[in-house]
MDAnalysis code that builds the backbone (N, CA, C; Angstrom):
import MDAnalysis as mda
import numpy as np

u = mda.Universe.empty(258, n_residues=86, atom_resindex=np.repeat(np.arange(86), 3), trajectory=True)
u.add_TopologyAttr("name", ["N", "CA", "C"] * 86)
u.add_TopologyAttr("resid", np.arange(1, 87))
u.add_TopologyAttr("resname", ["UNK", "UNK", "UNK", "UNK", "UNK", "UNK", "UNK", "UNK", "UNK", "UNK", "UNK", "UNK", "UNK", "UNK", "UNK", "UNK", "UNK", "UNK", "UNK", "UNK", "UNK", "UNK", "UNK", "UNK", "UNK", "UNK", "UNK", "UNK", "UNK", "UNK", "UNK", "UNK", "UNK", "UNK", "UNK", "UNK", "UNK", "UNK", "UNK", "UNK", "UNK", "UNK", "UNK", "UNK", "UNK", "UNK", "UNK", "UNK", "UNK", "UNK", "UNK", "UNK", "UNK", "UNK", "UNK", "UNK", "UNK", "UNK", "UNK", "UNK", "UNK", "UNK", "UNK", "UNK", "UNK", "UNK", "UNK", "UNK", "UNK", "UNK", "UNK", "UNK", "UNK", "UNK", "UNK", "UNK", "UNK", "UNK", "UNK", "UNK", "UNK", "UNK", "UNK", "UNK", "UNK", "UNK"])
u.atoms.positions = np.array([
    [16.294, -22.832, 5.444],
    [16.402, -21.551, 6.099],
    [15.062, -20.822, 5.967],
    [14.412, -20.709, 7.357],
    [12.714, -19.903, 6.974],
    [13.022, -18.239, 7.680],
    [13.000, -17.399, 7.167],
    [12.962, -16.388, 7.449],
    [11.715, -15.699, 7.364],
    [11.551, -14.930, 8.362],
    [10.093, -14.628, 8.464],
    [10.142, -13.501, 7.878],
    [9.292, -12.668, 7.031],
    [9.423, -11.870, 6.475],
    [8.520, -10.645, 6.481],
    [7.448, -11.014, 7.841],
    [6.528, -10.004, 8.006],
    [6.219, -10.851, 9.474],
    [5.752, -9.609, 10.448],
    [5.406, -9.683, 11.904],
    [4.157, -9.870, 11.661],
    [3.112, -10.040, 12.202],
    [1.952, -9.473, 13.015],
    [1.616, -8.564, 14.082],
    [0.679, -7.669, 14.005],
    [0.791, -6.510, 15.357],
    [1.000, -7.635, 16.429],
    [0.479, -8.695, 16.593],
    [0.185, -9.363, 17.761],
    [2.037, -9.520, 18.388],
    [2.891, -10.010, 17.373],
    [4.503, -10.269, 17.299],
    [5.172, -8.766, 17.432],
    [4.601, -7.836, 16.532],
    [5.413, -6.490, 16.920],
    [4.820, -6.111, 18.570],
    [4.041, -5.826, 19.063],
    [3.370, -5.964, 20.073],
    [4.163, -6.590, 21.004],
    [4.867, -7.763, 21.194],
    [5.450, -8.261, 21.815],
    [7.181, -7.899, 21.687],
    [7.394, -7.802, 20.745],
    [8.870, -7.056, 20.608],
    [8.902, -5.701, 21.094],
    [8.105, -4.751, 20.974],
    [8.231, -3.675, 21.663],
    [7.253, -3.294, 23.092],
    [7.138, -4.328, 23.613],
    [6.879, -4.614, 25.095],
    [5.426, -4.063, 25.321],
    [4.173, -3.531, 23.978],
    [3.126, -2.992, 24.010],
    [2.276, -3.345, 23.684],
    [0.612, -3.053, 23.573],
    [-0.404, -3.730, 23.898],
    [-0.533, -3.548, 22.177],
    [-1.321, -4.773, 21.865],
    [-1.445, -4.935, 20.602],
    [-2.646, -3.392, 19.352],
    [-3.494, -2.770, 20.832],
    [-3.867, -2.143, 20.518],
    [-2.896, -0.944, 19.849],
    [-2.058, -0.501, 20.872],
    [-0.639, 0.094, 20.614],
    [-0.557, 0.187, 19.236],
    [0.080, -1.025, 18.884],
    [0.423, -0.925, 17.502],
    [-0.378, -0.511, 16.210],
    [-1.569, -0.982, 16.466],
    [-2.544, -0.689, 15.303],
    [-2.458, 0.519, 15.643],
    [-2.274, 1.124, 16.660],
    [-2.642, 3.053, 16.337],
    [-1.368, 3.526, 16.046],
    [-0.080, 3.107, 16.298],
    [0.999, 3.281, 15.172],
    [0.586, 3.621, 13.693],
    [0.492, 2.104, 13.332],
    [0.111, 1.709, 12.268],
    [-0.997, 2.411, 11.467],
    [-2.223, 2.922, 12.250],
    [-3.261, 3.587, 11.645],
    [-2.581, 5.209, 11.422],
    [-1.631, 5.938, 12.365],
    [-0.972, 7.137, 12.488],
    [0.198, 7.242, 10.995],
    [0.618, 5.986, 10.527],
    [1.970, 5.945, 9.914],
    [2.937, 5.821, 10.282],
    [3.081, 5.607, 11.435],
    [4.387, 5.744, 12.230],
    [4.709, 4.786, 12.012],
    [3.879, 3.402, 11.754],
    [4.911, 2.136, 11.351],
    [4.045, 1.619, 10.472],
    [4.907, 1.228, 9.316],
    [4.639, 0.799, 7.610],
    [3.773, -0.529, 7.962],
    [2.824, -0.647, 7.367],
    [2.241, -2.092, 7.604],
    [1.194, -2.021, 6.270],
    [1.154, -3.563, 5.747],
    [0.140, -3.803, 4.563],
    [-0.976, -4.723, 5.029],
    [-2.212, -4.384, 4.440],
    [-3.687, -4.871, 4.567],
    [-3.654, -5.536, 3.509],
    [-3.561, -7.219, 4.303],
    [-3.834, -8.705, 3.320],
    [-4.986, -8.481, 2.623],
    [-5.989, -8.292, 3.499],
    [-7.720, -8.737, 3.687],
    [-7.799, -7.164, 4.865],
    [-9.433, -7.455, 5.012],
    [-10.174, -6.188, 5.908],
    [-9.688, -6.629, 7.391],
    [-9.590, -8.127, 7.611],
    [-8.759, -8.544, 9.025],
    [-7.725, -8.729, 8.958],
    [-6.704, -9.041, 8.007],
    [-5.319, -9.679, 8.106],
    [-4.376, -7.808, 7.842],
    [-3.543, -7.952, 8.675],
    [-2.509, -7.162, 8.757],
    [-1.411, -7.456, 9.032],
    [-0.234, -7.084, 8.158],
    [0.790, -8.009, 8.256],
    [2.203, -6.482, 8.304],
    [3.281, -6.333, 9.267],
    [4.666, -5.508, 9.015],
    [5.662, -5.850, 8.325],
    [5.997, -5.156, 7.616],
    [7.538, -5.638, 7.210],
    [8.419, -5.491, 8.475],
    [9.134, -6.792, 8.092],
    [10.466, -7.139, 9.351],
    [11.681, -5.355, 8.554],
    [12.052, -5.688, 7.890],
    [12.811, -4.660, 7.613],
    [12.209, -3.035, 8.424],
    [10.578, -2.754, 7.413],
    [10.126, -1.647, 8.139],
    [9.888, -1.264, 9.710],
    [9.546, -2.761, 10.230],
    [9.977, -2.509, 11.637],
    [11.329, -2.221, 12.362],
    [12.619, -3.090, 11.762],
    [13.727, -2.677, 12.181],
    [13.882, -1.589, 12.312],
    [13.490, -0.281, 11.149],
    [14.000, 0.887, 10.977],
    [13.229, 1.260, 12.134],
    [11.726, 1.302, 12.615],
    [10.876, 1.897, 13.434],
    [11.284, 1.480, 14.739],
    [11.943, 0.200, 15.100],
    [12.694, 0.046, 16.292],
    [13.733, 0.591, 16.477],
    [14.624, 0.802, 15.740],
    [15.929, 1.999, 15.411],
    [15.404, 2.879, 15.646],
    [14.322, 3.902, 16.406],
    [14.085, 5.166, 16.130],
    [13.746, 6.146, 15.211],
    [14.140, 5.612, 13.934],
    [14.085, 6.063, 12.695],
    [12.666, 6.374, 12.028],
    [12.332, 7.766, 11.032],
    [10.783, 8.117, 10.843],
    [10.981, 7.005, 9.567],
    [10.108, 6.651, 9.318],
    [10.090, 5.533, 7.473],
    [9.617, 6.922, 6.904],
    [10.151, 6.445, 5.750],
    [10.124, 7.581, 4.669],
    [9.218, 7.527, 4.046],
    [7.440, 8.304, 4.320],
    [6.658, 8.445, 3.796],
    [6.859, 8.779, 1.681],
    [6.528, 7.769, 0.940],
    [6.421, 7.747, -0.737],
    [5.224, 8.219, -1.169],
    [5.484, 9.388, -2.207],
    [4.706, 9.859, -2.597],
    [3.652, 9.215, -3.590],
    [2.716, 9.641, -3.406],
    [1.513, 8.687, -4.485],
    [1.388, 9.338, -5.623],
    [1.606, 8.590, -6.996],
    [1.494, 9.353, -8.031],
    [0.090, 9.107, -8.820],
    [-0.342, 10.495, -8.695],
    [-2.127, 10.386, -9.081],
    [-1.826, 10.585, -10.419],
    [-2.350, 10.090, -11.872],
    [-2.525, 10.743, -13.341],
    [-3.884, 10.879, -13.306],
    [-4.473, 11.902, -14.068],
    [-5.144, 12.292, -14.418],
    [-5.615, 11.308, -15.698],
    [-6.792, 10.874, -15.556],
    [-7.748, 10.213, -17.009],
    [-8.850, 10.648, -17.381],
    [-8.555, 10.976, -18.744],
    [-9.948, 11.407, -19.087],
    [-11.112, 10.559, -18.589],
    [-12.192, 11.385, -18.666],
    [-13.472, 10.849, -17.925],
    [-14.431, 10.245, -19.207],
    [-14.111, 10.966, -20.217],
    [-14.863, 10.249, -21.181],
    [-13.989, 9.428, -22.756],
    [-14.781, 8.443, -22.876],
    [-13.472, 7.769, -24.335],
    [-13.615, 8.065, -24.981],
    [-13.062, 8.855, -26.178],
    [-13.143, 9.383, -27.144],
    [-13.060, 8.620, -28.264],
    [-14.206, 7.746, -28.783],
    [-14.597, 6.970, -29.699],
    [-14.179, 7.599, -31.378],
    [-13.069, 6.589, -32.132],
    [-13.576, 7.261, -33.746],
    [-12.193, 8.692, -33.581],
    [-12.114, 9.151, -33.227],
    [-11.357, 10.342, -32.642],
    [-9.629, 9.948, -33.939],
    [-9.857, 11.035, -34.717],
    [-8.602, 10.435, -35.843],
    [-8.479, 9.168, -36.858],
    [-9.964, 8.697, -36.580],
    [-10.146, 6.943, -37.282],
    [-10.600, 7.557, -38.942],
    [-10.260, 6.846, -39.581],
    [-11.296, 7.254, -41.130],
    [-11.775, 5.766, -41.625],
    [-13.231, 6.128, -42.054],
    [-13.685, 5.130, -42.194],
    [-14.556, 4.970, -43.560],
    [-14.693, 4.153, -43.944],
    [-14.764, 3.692, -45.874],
    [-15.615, 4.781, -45.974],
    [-15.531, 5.313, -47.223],
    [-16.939, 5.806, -47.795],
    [-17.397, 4.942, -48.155],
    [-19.106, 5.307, -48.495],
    [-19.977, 4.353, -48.919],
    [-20.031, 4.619, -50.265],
    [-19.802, 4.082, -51.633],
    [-20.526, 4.388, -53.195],
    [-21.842, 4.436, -52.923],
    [-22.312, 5.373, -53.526],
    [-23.991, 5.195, -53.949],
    [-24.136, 4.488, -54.620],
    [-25.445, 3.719, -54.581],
    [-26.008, 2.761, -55.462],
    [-26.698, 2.719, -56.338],
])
């Protein structure tokens, strides 16, 4: 059983009866979910397209930024031998 599990614009393009350019400006807009293999390969989820052929907006996920310090704080709480004098 091979189930395909991601389109190509070139395949979505053809399912929704439009020019392949079409889609990449979807795709560049958000309007339809798509992941960057490589700087040329672009690949849809079959699922995320279903919903975008349904009419349906995909539910933009929020990106969670943390904050990192910019510098490492070396030693910071460490204790380290004293030396005896000699």
């Amino acid at each position: 059983m091979n189930v395909e599990r991601y389109l190509t614009p070139a395949e979505a393009a053809a399912e929704l009866r439009v020019s392949t350019d079409t889609v990449l400006r979807l795709i560049a807009s958000g309007d339809l979910p798509a992941l960057r293999v490589s700087p040329r390969i672009i690949r849809i989820p079959v699922p995320a397209f279903a919903v975008f052929q349904a009419g349906r907006r995909p539910t933009r996920r929020a990106v969670v930024r943390r904050k990192r310090p910019t510098e490492t704080a070396f030693g910071v709480g460490e204790r380290t031998a004293e030396r005896q004098p000699a």
